[in-house]
C-alpha positions as CSV (number, residue, x, y, z in Angstrom):
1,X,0.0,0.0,0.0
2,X,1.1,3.6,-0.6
3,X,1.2,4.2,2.9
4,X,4.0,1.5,3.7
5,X,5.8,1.8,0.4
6,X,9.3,4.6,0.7
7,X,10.4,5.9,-2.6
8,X,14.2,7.0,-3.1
9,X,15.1,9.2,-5.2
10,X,19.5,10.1,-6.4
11,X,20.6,12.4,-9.2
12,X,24.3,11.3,-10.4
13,X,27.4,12.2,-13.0
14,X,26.8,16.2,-13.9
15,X,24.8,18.4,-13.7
16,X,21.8,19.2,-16.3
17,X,19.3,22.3,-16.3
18,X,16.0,20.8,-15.0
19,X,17.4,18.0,-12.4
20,X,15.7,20.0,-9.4
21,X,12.6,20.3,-11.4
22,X,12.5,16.6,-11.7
23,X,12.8,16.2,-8.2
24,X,9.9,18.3,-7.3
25,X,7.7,16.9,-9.5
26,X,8.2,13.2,-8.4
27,X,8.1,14.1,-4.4
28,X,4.9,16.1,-5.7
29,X,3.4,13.4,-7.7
30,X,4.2,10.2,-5.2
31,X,2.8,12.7,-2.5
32,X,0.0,14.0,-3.9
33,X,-0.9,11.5,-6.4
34,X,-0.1,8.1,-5.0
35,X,0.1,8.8,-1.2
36,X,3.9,7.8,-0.7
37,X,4.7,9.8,2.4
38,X,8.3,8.5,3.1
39,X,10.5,9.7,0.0
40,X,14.1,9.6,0.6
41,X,16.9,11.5,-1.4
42,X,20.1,9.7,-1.3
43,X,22.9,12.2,-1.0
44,X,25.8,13.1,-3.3
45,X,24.8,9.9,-6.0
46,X,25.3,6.2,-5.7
47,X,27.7,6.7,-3.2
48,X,25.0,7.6,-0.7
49,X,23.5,4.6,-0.9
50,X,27.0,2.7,0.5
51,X,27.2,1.8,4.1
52,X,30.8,3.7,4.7
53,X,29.0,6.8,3.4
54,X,29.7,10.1,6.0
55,X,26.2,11.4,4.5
56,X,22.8,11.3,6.0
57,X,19.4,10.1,3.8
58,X,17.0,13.5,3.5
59,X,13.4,13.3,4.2
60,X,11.3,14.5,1.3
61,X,8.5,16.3,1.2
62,X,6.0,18.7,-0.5
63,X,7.4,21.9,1.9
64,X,11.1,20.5,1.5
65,X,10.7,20.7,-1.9
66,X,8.5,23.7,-2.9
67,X,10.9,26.0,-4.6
68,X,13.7,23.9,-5.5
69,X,13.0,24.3,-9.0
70,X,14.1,27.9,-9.0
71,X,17.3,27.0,-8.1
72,X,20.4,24.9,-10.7
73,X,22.0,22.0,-9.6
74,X,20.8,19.7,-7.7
75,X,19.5,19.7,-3.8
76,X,20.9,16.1,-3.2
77,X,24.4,16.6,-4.5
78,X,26.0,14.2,-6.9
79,X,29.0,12.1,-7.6
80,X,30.8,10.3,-10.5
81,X,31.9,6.3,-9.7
82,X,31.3,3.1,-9.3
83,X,30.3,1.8,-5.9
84,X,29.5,-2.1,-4.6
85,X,25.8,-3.1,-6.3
86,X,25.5,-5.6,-3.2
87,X,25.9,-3.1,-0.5
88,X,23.6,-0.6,-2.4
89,X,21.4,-3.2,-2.8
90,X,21.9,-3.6,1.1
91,X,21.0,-0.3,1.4
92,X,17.9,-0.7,-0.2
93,X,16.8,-3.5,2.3
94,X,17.7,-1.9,5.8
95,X,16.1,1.4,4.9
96,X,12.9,-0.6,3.0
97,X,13.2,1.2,-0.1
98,X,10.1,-0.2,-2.3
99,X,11.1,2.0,-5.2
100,X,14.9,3.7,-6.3
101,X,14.9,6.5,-9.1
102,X,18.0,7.7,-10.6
103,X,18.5,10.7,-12.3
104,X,21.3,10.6,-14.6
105,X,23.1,9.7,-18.0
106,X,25.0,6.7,-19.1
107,X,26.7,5.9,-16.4
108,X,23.9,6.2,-13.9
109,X,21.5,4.2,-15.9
110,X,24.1,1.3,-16.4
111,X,24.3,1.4,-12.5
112,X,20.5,1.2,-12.5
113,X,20.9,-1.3,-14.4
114,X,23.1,-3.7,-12.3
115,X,21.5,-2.9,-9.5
116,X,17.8,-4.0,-11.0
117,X,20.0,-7.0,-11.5
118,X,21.5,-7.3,-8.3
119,X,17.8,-6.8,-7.1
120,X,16.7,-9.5,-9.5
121,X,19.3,-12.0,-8.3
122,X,18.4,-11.5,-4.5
123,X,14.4,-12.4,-5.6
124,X,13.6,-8.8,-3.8
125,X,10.1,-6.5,-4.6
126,X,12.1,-3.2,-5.2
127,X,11.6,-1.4,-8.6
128,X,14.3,0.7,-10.0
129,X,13.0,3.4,-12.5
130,X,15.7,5.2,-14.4
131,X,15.1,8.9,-15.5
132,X,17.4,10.3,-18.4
133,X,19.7,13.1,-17.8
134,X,22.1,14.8,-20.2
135,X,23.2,17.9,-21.9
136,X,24.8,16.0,-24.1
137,X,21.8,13.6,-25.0
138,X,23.7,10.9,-26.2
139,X,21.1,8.2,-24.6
140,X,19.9,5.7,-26.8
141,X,16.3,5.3,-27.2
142,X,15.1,8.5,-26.1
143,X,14.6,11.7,-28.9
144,X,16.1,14.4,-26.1
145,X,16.5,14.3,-22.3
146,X,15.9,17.5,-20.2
147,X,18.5,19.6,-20.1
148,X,19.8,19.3,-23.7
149,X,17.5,21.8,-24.9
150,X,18.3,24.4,-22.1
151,X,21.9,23.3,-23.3
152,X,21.9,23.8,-26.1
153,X,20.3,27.0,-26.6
154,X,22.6,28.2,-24.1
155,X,25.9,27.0,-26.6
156,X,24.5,28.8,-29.6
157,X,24.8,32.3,-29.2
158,X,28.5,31.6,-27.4
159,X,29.3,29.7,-30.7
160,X,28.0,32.1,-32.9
161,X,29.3,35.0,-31.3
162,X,33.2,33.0,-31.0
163,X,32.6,33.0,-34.7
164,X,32.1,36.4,-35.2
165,X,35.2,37.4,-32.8
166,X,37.1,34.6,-35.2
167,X,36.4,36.4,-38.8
168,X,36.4,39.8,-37.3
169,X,40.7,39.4,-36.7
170,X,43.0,38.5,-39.2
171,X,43.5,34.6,-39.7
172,X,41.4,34.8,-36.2
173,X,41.1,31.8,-34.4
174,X,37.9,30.2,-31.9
175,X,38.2,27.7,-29.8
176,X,35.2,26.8,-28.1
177,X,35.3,24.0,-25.3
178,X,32.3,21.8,-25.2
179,X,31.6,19.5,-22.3
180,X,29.6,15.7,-22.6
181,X,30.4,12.1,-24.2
182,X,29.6,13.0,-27.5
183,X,29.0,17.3,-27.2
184,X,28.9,17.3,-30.8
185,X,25.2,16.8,-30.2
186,X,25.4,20.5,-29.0
């Protein structure tokens, strides 16, 4: 039942325009819509969810989360790395996490991934639901994730404008520095 099942929610790799936004809409929606009342964040990435982590689980609610979208980055913090599937699986069991969402690109959605496995391999009731997340939006199977858009109309007028300070010198050289696995897609 809604009122037994605690939702998790971590936001991984870099950060994207938008991540706070998603996180206010899903403590919103399991809130208001479903009637989850415990929703966890897991701090600073997967590496929250490791037993050795210094950081604390944040309760989330409605009030916690009211105006996070009007601010970048993300309230939970985030980190890059692989971390033990078995004891963030562990994780998952000792605080009786029903449901894990993870916010993130490649990386994060390959860790999803293992630990659905993980999850799988153990016979457990936990889903894990993975939610796309890149500037670059080099995910396959999805059209564009949140935050390429923002992105991207962000790196045209630098772009266009590095192009105009190019041709307006001389033999005038740009060099533009583009972040992402594949920020050609920008």
């Amino acid at each position: 039942t809604p009122e037994e099942t605690t939702a998790a929610i971590v936001t991984c790799g870099g950060l994207s325009p938008g991540i706070n936004n998603v996180i206010r809409g899903l403590v919103m929606g399991l809130h208001c819509f479903y009637g989850i009342k415990r929703i966890l964040g897991i701090p600073y990435g997967y590496e929250g969810l490791t037993p050795d982590s210094p950081h604390t689980l944040v309760e989330l609610n409605p009030d916690r989360v009211r105006n996070i979208h009007l601010q970048g980055g993300t309230i939970l913090g985030s980190s890059r790395g692989g971390q033990d599937v078995v004891k963030m699986v562990d994780t998952l069991v000792k605080q009786n996490i029903q449901i894990l969402f993870t916010i993130g690109g490649d990386g994060t959605l390959k860790g999803a991934e293992a630990i659905g496995q993980e999850i799988e391999r153990r016979g457990l009731h936990i889903s894990v639901v993975g939610i796309p997340k890149t500037i670059a939006n080099d995910i396959d199977l999805i059209d564009k994730s949140f935050g390429y858009e923002t992105a991207f109309d962000i790196a045209t007028p630098i772009i266009r404008d590095a192009h105009n300070e190019a041709t307006g010198a001389y033999n005038g050289i740009a060099l533009v520095k583009l972040m992402g696995r594949d920020s050609g897609f920008i």
